[in-house]
C-alpha positions in Angstrom: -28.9 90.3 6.8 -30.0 89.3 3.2 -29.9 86.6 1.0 -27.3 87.1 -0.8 -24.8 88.2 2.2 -25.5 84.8 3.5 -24.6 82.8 0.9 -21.2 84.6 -0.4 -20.1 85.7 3.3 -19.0 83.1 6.5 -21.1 83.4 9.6 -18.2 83.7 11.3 -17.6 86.8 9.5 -21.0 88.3 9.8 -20.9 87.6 13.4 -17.8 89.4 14.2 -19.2 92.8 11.7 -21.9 93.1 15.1 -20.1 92.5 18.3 -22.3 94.4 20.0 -25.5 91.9 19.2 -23.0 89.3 19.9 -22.4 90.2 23.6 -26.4 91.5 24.0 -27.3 88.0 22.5 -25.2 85.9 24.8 -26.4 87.6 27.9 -29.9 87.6 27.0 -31.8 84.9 29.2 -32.8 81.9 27.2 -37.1 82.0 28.3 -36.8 85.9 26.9 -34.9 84.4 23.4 -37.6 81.8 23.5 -40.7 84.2 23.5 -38.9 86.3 21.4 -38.9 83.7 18.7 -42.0 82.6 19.3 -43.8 86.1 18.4 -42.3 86.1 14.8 -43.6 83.0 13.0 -43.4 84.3 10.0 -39.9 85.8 9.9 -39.4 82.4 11.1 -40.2 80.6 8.4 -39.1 83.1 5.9 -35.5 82.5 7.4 -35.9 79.0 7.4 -36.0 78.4 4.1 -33.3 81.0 3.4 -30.7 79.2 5.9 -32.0 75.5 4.0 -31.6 77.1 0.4 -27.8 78.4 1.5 -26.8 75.5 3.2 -27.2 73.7 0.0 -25.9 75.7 -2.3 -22.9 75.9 0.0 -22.4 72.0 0.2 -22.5 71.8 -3.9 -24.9 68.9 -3.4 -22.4 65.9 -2.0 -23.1 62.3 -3.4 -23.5 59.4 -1.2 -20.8 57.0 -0.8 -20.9 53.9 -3.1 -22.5 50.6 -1.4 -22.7 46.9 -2.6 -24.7 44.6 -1.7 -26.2 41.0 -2.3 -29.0 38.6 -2.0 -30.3 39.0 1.2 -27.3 40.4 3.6 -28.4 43.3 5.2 -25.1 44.7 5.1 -23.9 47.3 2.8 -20.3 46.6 1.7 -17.8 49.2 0.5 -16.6 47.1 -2.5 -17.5 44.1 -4.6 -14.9 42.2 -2.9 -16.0 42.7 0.3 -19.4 42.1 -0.4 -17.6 39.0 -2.5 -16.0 37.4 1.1 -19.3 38.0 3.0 -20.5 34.9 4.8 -24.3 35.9 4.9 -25.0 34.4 1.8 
């Protein structure tokens, strides 16, 4: 599967094009998928950082949620008015 197919195209989709591999996969003991893996470092890695470099493209890079806070509360308040009516002043 290349790069670019898994960026543009679901998983789901991809999974269903091999339903073969699908069915082979799922009955496949888990100690033989385990050694499996374990003799390809490499192609490993390599997918690794293909599946890390899609995944963020794919989330477009979502900001963080806004938090106030003040002095020394340990809290993090939503907004300035809650942080406003805290009593760990």
């Amino acid at each position: 599967m290349g790069f670019f197919t898994r960026l543009f195209v679901p998983r789901t989709v991809r999974r269903a094009v091999h339903p073969v591999r699908t069915v082979k996969r799922a009955v496949t003991p888990k100690p033989v998928k385990n050694l499996q893996r374990s003799l390809h470092p490499v192609s490993n890695f390599e997918y690794s950082v293909e599946r890390s470099i899609a995944t963020s493209l794919r989330s477009g890079g979502k900001r963080k949620a806004t938090v106030y806070t003040h002095g020394n509360c340990t809290g993090r308040h939503r907004t300035p008015a809650a942080a406003a009516r805290c009593r760990n002043r």
